[in-house]
N, C-alpha and C positions, 0 to 999 in steps of 0.2 A: 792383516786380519784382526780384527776386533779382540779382544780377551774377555768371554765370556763366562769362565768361571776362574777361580781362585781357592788355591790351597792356604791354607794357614802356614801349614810352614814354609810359604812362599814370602812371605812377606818383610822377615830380617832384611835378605839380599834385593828384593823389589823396592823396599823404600830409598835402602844405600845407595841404589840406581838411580832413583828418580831424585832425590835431593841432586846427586853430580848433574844428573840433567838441567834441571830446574834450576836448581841454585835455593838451599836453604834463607838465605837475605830476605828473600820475597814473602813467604808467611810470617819469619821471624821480624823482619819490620812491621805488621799488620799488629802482630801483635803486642808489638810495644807501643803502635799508636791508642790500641785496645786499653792498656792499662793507663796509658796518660787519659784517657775517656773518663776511666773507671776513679781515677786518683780525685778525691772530697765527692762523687758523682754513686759512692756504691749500688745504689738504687738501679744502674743502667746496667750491673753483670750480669744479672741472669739472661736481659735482653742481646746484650753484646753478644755473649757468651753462645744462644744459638743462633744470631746471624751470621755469627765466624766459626761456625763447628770443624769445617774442613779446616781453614786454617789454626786452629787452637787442637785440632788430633796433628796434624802435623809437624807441630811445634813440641805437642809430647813425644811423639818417634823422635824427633830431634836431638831433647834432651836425654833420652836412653839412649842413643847413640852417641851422645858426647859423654855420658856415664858409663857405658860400660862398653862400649866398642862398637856395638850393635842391637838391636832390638832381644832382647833376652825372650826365652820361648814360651818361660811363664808367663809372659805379656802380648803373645801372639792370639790370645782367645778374648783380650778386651775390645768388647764392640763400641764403644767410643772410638776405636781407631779404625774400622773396617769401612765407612765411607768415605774416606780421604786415602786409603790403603786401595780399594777400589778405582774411584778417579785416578790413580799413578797407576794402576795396574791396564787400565783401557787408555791410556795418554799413551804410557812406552809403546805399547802393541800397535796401536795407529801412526807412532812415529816409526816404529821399525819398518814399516811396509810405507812408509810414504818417502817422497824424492828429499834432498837436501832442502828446498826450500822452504816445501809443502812442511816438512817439519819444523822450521824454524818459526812460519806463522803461529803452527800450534804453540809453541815453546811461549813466544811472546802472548798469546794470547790469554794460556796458562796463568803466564807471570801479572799481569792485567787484573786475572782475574779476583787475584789476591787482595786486591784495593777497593774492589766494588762487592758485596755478598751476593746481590742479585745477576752480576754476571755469573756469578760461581753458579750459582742455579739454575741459569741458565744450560750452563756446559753440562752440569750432570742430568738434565730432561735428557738433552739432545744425546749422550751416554743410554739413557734408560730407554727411550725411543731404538736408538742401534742396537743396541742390547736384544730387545725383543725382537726384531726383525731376524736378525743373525740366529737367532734361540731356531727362529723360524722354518731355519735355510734360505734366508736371501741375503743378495748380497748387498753391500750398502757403500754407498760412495757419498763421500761429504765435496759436494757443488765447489763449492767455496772454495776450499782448498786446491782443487786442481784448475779453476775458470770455467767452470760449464755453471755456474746460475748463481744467484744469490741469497737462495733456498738453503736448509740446514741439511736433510738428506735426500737420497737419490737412490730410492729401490730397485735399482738396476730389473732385476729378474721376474717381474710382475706385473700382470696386466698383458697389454697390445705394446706399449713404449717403458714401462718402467711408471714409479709411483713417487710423486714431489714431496717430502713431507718438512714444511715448518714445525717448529716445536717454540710455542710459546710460553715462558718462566713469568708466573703472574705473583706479584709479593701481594702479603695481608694490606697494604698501605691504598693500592688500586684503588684508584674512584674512591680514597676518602679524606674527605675536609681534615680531619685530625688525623695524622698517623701515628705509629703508636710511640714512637719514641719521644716526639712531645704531649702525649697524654704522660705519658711517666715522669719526664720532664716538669710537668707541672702539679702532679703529686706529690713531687719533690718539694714541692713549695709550699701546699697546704697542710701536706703533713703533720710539723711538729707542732703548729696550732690544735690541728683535727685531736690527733693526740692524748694531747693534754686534756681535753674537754672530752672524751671517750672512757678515761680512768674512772669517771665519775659516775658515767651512767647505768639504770637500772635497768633501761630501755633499746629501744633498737630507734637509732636517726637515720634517714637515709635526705644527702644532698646530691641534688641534679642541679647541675650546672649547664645552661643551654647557651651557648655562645650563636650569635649571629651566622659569622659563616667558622673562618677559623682563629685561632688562637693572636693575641698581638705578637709580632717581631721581635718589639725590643724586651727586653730582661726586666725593664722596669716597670713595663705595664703590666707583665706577667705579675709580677712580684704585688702590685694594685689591688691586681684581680683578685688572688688567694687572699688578700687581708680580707678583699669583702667580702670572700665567703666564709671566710673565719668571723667578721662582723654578723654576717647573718644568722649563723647558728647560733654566738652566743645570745643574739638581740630572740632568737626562736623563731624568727618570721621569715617568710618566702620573701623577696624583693625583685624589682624588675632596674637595671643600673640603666645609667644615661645612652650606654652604647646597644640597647636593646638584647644586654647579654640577661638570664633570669635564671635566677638563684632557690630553686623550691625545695622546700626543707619542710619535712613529716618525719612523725614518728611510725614504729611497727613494731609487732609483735615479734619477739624473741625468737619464737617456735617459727616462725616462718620462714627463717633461713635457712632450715633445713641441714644443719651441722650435725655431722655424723664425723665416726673414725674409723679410719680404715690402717691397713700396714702402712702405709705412705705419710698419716699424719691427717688431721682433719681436714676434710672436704665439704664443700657448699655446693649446691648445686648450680646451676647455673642461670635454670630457668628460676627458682627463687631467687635469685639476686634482681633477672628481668622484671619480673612481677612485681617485688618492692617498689625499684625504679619506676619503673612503666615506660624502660628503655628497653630497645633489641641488641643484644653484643655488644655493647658497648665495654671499653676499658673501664676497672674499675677498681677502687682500691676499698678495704675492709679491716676497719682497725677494730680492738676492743677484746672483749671475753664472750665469756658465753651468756654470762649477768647483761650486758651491754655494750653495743658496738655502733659505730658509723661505717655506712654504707655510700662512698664517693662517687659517684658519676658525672664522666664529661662527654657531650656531645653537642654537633653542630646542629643550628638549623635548618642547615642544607641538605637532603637525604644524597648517602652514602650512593654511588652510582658504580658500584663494582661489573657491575654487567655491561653496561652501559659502556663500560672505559676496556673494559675485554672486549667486548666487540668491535669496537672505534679500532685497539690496536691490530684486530685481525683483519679489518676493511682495511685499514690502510698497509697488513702486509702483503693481502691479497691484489693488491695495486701493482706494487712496487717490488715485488719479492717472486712473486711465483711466473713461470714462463707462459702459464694460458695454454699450453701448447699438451701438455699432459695432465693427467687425473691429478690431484692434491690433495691430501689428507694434514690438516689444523691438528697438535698437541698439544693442548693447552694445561702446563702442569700448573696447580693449584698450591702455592706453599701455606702452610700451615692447616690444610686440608688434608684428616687422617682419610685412611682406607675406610671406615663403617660410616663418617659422615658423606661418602661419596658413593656407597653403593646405602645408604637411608635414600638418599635423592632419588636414584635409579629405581629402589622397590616401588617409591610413592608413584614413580611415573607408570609403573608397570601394572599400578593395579588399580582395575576400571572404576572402583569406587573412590577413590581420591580424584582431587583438582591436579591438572597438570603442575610438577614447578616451575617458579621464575625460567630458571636454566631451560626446559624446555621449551618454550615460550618463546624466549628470547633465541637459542638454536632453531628454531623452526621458520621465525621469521627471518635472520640472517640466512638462511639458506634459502628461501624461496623469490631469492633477486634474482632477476632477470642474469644478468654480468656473472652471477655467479655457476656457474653450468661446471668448468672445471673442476669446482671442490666438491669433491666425492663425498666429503663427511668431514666432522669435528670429534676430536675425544676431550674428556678431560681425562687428567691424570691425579690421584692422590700421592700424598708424600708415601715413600717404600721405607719398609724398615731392612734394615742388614743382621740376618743371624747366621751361626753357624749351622750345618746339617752333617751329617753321616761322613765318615773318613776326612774330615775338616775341610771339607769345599763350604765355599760363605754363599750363601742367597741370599738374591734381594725380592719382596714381596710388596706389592701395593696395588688398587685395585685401577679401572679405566675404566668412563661412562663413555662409550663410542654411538653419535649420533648418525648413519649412516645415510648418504643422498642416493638412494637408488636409480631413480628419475634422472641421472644425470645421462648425456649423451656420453661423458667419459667411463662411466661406469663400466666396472669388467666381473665375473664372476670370481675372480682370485681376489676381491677384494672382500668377501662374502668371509663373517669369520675371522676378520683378521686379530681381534680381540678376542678371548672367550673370558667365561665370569671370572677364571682362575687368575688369569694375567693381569699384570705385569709380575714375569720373573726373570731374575740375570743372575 
């Protein structure tokens, strides 16, 4: 059976469990590859730092355990440590009810997951998916593990046969020409030029950097490229380079960046930084004062095809993954997607006077394939936060946009609802 809630002072003796299970080695290596990253590289920790959240809480339990014997109780209420306290809490409980072998899959797969982030993200969807279901009262069988499919789970108890469901882990990098650890990467490099020349100013610069498609390879052309935009600003002029990369440089108004303070430290807003630019989200770095600042942007020529490459990987798990033979429900968790940007999308869908979004759009025509009759529906999923509540049980909370296929010949009334606005909770 699943473990679906958690006591705080469950979790001294819960970690000392799963480390002998596990084997501490497997985080504790991750993270020492993490600081050799970090080591002349500072610029990449904050990034590091949340692509390996579970492994970097797990490596603090670690250390208080090699400090004091065990996890001390004043340290049982830091939520830095309750989503990797969580994961070892639904891992033991799936391995105590599964066969010698079925557990030792999981074991390895655990261990795996420690070297790739996006696998780890994987694992905790497919966690938060079971989660909900079990919250539910159904019962949930992972395919895989025992030999019945190649699907993530198996809602045993719903519908006419039971409910297939994938759970698909989508990173910010999806469908785009730059990801973001070489945009950082390469900020690194323009930097202490940008810098230097930002000390001075009375004004606001903003450079856009448009690269063809994406970034060069080698370290030396990278290193090329920053000189010339470090050339360009100090020469003041826009320029277009040999490789069709184009370097536009303007000034702005100070007031338009919209710098305010808050408890946390100064905040810019986001959509002013777009505006300056006259880019959309893009990575971007912001040197200077309040007197004067450079405003950095890189992006490709190529537009970003995040939806595009979500749907391709569900066509193709919809091929290859699901049995056709029962109803299927797509989770598709969003990383770096909070809970309010994912139920903003769902309001605008909701209400007659706005344009549909992209995401609906794009869900609408994916579902209206012929081939596709089995899938019942799509959700997405936003990232959940982990707090404490009442007599120290921890919840997890995040929202889900569930596109339902009525129309489908699989369709059952127990599927009716299976989301409400409240959920996802574990």
């Amino acid at each position: 059976m699943l473990k679906v809630e958690l006591q705080t002072n469950e979790i001294p003796d819960l970690f000392v469990r799963f480390k002998d299970v596990i084997d501490e080695r497997y985080w504790l290596k991750r993270i020492h590859q993490i600081k050799e990253d970090i080591h002349g590289h500072s610029f990449l920790a904050n990034f590091l730092a949340k692509e390996n959240e579970i492994a970097i809480a797990f490596a603090k339990c670690s250390n208080l355990v090699h400090r004091y014997g065990r996890i001390p109780m004043q340290e049982i209420d830091n939520r830095d440590l309750y989503s990797a306290i969580s994961l070892a809490a639904q891992v033991l409980s799936i391995m105590d009810h599964s066969s010698k072998s079925e557990a030792a899959k999981l074991k390895q797969r655990i261990r795996g997951a420690f070297k790739n982030p996006d696998d780890m993200r994987a694992i905790q969807l497919e966690f938060m998916a079971a989660t909900h279901f079990v919250h539910r009262g159904h019962t949930v069988i992972w395919p895989e593990m025992e030999g019945l499919g190649r699907f993530d789970l198996l809602i045993e108890d719903i519908g006419t046969n039971g409910l297939e469901v994938e759970c698909k882990s989508i990173s910010e990098d999806k469908g785009r020409k730059i990801h973001r650890r070489e945009a950082i990467e390469f900020h690194h490099l323009v930097k202490p030029g940008l810098q230097t020349l930002s000390r001075a100013l009375q004004s606001g610069v903003s450079i856009v950097l448009t690269i063809p498609e994406r970034l060069p390879m080698m370290y030396k052309q990278k290193q090329a490229l920053a000189k010339q935009v470090i050339d360009s600003v100090l020469a003041s002029k826009s320029i277009v380079l040999d490789d069709g990369s184009d370097i536009r440089v303007s000034e702005f108004d100070m007031k338009s960046l919209e710098i305010s303070e808050t408890e946390n430290g100064t905040t810019i807003a986001r959509e002013a930084i777009d505006k300056i630019t006259a880019t959309n989200n893009r990575e971007v770095m912001i040197l200077g004062n309040k007197k004067g600042a450079i405003v950095f942007a890189l992006q490709s020529r190529q537009d970003d095809t995040m939806l595009e490459s979500v749907f391709a990987t569900v066509s193709e798990s919809a091929k290859q993954q699901l049995s056709k033979n029962r109803p299927a429900l797509f989770l598709v968790g969003l990383h770096g997607i909070e809970a309010e940007s994912l139920l903003s999308i769902a309001a605008q869908d909701s209400d007659p006077t706005q344009p549909p979004t992209a995401l609906r759009l794009a869900v609408s025509n994916y579902l209206a394939k012929r081939n596709r009759d089995h899938i019942i529906g799509i959700g997405f999923l936003s990232k959940g936060n982990l707090n404490p509540e009442l007599n120290g049980v921890v919840k997890s909370g995040g929202s889900a946009y569930i596109f339902p296929k009525k129309e489908s010949s699989f369709w059952h009334q127990d599927f009716t609802g299976l989301f409400s606005e409240r959920e996802l909770q574990q």
